[in-house]
C-alpha positions in Angstrom: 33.4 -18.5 22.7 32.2 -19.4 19.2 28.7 -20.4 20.7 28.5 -17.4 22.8 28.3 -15.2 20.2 26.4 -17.6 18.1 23.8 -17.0 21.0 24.2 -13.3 21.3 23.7 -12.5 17.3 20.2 -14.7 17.4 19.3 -12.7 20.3 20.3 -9.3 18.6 18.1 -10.8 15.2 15.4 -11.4 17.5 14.9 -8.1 18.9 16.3 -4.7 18.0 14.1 -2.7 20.2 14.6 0.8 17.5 11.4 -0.7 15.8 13.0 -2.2 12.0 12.3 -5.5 11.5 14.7 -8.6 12.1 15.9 -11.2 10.3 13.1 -13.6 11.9 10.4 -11.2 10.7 8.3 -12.6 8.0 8.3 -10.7 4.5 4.8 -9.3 3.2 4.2 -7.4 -0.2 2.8 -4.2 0.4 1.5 -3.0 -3.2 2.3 -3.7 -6.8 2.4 -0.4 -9.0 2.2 -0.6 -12.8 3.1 2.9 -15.0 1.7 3.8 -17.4 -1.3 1.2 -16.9 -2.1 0.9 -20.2 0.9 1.2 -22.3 0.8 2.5 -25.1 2.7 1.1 -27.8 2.4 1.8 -31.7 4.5 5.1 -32.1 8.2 5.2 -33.2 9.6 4.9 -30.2 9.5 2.2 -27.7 7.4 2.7 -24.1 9.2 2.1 -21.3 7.2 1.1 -18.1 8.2 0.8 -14.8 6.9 -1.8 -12.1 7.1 -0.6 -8.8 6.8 -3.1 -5.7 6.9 -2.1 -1.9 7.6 -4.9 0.8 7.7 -4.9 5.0 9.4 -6.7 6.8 13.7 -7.5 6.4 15.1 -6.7 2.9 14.3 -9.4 0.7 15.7 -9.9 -3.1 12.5 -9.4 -5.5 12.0 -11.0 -8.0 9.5 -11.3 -11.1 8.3 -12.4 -14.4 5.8 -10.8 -17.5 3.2 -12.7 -18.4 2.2 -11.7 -22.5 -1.5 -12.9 -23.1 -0.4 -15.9 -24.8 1.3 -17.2 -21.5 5.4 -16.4 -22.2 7.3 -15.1 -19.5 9.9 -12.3 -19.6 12.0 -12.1 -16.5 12.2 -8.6 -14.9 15.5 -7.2 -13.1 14.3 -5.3 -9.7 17.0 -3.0 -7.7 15.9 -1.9 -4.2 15.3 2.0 -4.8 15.0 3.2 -1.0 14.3 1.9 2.5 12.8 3.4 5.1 12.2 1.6 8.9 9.3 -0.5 7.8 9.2 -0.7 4.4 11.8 -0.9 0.7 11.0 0.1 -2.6 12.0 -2.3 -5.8 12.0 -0.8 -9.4 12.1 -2.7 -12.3 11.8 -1.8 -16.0 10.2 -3.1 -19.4 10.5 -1.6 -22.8 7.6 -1.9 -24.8 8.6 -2.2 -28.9 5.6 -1.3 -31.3 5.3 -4.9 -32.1 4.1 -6.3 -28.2 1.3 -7.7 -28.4 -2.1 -5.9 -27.4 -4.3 -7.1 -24.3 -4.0 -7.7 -20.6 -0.4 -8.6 -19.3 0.5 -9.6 -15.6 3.5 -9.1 -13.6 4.0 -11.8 -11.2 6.6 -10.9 -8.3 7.8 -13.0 -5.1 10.3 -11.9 -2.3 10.8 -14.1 1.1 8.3 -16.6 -0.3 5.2 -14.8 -1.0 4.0 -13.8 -4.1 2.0 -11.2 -6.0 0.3 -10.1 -9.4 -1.1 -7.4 -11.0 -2.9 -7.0 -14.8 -2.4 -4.0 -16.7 -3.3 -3.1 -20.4 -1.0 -2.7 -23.5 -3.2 -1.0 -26.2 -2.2 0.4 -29.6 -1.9 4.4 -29.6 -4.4 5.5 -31.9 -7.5 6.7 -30.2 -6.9 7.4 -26.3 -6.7 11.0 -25.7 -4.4 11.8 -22.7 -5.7 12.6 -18.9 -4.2 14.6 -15.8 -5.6 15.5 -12.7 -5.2 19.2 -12.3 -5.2 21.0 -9.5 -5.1 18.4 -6.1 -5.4 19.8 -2.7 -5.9 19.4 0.5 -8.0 21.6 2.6 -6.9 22.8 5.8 -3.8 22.2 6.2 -2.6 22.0 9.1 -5.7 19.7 10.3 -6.5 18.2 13.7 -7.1 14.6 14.1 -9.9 13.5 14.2 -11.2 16.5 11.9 -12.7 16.2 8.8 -10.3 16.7 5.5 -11.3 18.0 2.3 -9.5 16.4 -0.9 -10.5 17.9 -4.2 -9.2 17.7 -7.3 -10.6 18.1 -11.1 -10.0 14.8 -14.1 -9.6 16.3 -17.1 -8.7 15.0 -20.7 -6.9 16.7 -24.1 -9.5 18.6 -26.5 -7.3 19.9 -28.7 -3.2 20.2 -28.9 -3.1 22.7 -25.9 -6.7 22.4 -24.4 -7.4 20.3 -21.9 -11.9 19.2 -20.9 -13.2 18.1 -17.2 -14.0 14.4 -18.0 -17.6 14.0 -15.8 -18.6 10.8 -14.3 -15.5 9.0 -13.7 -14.1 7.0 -10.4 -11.4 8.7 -9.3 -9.2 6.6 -6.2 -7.7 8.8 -3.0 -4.8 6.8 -1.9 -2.4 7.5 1.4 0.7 6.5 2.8 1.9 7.6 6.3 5.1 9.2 7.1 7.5 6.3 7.3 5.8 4.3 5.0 6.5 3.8 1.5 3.1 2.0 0.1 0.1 3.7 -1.2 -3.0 2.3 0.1 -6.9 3.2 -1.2 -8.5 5.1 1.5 -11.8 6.1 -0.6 -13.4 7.1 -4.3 -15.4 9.8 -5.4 -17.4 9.9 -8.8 -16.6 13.4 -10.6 -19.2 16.2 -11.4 -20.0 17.5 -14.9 -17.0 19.8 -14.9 -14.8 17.0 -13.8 -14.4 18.2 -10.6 -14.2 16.0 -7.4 -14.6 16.7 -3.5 -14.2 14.5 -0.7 -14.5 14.4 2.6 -12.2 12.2 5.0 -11.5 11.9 8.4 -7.9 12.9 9.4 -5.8 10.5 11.3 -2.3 10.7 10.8 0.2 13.2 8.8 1.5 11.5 5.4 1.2 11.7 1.8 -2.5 11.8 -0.4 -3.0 11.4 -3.9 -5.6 10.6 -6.3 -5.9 8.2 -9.1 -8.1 7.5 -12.2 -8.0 4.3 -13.8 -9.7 4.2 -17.1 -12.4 1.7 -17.5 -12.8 -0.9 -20.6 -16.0 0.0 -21.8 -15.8 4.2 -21.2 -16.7 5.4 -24.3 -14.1 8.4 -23.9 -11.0 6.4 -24.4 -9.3 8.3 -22.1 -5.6 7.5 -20.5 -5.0 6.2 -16.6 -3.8 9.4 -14.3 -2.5 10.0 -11.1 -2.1 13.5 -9.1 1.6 14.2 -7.3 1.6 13.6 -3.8 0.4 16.2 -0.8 1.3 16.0 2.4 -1.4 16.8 5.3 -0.4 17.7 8.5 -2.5 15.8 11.4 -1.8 17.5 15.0 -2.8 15.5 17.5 -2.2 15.4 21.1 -0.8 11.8 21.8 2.3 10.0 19.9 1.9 8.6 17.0 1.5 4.2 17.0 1.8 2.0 14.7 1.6 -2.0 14.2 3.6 -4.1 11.6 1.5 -7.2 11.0 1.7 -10.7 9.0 -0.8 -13.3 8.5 0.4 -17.2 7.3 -0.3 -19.3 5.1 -1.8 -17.0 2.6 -4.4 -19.6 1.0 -5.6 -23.0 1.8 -8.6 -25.2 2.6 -11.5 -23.5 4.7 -11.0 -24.0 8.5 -7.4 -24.1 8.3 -5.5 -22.1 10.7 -3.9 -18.9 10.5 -1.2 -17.4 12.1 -1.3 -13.5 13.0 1.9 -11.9 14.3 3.3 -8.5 14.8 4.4 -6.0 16.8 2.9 -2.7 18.1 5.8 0.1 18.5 5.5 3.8 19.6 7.8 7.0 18.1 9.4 8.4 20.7 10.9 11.8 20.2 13.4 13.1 22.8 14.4 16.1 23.0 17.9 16.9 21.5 17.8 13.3 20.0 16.5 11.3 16.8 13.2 10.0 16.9 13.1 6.2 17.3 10.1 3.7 17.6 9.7 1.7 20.6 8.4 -1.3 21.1 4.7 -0.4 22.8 4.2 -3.5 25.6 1.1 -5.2 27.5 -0.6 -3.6 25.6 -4.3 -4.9 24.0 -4.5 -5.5 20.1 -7.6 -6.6 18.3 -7.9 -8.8 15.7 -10.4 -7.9 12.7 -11.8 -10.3 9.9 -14.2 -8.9 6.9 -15.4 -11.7 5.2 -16.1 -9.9 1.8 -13.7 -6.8 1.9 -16.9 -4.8 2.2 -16.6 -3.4 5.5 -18.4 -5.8 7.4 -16.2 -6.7 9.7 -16.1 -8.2 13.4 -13.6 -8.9 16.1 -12.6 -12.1 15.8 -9.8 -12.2 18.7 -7.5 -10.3 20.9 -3.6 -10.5 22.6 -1.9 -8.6 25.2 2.0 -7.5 23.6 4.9 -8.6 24.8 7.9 -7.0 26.5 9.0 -6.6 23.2 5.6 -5.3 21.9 4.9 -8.8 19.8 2.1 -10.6 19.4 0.8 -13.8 18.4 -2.7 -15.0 17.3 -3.8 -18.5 15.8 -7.0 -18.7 14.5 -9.4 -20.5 12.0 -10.3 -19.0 8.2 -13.8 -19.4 7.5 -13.8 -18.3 4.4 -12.0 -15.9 1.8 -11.8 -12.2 3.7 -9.7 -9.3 4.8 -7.7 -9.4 8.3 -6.5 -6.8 10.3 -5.0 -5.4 13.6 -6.1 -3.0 15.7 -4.8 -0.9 19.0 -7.8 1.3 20.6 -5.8 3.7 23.0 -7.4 3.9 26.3 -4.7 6.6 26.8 -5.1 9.2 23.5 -3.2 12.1 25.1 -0.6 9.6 25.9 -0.7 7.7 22.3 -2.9 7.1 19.1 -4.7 4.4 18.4 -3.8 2.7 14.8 -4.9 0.0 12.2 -2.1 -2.6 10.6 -2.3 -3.2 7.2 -4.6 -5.2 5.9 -3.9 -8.8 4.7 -6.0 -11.2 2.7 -6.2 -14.4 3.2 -8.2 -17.0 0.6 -10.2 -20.2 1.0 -10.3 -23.7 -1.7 
């Protein structure tokens, strides 16, 4: 009886069929967050900054170090924040005493064997005038899919104690995460006009969450602090159900021509009537497999799979080089079901 049940639980862990990931799914690292990015230190108090990290896949303990610029670690204390079907949020903290030292830190975090980093700045007070974005919003909301969405916005930077300037000329970031999803992901950038305003135009695909981001350069002569709008949600109505694909791509680095091996699953939201919505597993089914060698947007198909009864897939194929992978469902059905992109995943070369 002890087998039999062994048996059963493996076959429970190997497929749920309500679309959250099993024990045998791989773990990915969806973003790294740093805020504020710079920190500011040199005032009375200490600055407390907060290091955000989003991963996929089945909850996994993160895990991750400081880096100062002369190479010492501090060990950082994460604690899973919130969980959604796909995706869990890990918070961690860092205060910041007047006495850190200045220049470019890294936070190096790991969870289910993989790894991450991002840089940020620590820079002494004096001299960097605050910056906001004022006024986001989204334009129309509802939208269509398919239609084009305006996103506009205006960067602006402290004058005076109460008086705030447009701040011209500056690279602001539009990021979006989809309903469900927990990671923000760069969609585009726009450069803003002389009164700091920005528009842009993007094409609408799915509802979520839009916001925008500046992140001040080095060498801008207005020393100006990093800023980020609060979150928007669009609408998108469309016509078919909404798809989606959770993807992973091993090893992450390695010698040129090795290997790779692409696996996910393609589900479906389902929403009966009088019942909770649930994602299904979407199967024999046609994905795509994408590879951009430079992260420029020159990409090509580089394979394809027909999903599973369970709506998996599997694809094993040689990295040429350093690039940007990716997964992709075109719906020869769209009043039935939307096609959809996976995350992207890079994989590098030595």
């Amino acid at each position: 009886m002890t087998i039999i049940h062994h048996l059963l639980a493996r076959l429970r862990r190997r497929h749920r069929g309500d679309g959250a990931p099993t024990e045998t799914d791989p773990v990915e690292i969806e973003s790294v967050e740093v805020d504020p990015d710079p920190v500011l230190i040199g005032g009375e108090d200490q600055v407390v900054a907060t290091f955000e990290v989003v991963t996929s896949g089945p909850s996994a303990e993160v895990k991750g170090d400081l880096v100062a610029p002369d190479g010492s670690h501090t060990g950082l204390r994460f604690e899973s924040e919130e969980r959604t079907t796909f995706e869990e949020r890990w918070r961690a903290g860092h205060a910041f005493g007047r006495d850190a030292a200045a220049g470019t830190w890294r936070v190096v975090v790991g969870a289910g064997g993989v790894t991450e980093e991002r840089e940020f700045e620590v820079h002494a007070e004096e001299g960097l005038r605050p910056s906001r974005i004022d006024g986001f919003e989204l334009s129309p909301e509802p939208v269509d899919e398919g239609s084009p969405l305006t996103v506009s916005g205006r960067l602006e930077t402290a004058t005076g104690k109460d008086d705030w300037g447009g701040l011209p000329g500056r690279t602001v970031a539009l990021l979006f995460r989809p309903d469900d999803m927990l990671a923000r992901r760069e969609v585009a950038r726009v450069v803003t006009g002389r009164s700091g305003r920005f528009d842009a135009t993007v094409t609408a695909t799915e509802s979520g969450f839009w916001s925008a981001e500046f992140r001040r350069a080095a060498e801008d002569r207005v020393r100006s602090t990093a800023a980020r709008s609060a979150e928007v949600r669009s609408t998108v109505r469309a016509a078919g159900a909404r798809t989606t694909i959770t993807y992973s791509a091993s090893p992450k680095s390695g010698r040129r021509g090795r290997k790779a091996t692409h696996t996910g699953t393609l589900l479906v939201r389902v929403e009966p009537a009088g019942g909770p919505a649930r994602w299904d597993p979407l199967p024999q089914q046609r994905v795509h497999l994408w590879f951009d060698p430079s992260g420029s947007g020159g990409d090509a198909v580089q394979g394809s799979a027909t999903t599973g009864s369970d709506g998996r897939f599997t694809l094993r194929k040689k990295v040429p080089s350093t690039g940007d992978w990716q997964v992709r469902f075109d719906s020869q059905a769209p009043s039935q079901r939307r096609s959809c992109k996976s995350p992207v995943r890079r994989l590098t070369t030595t």
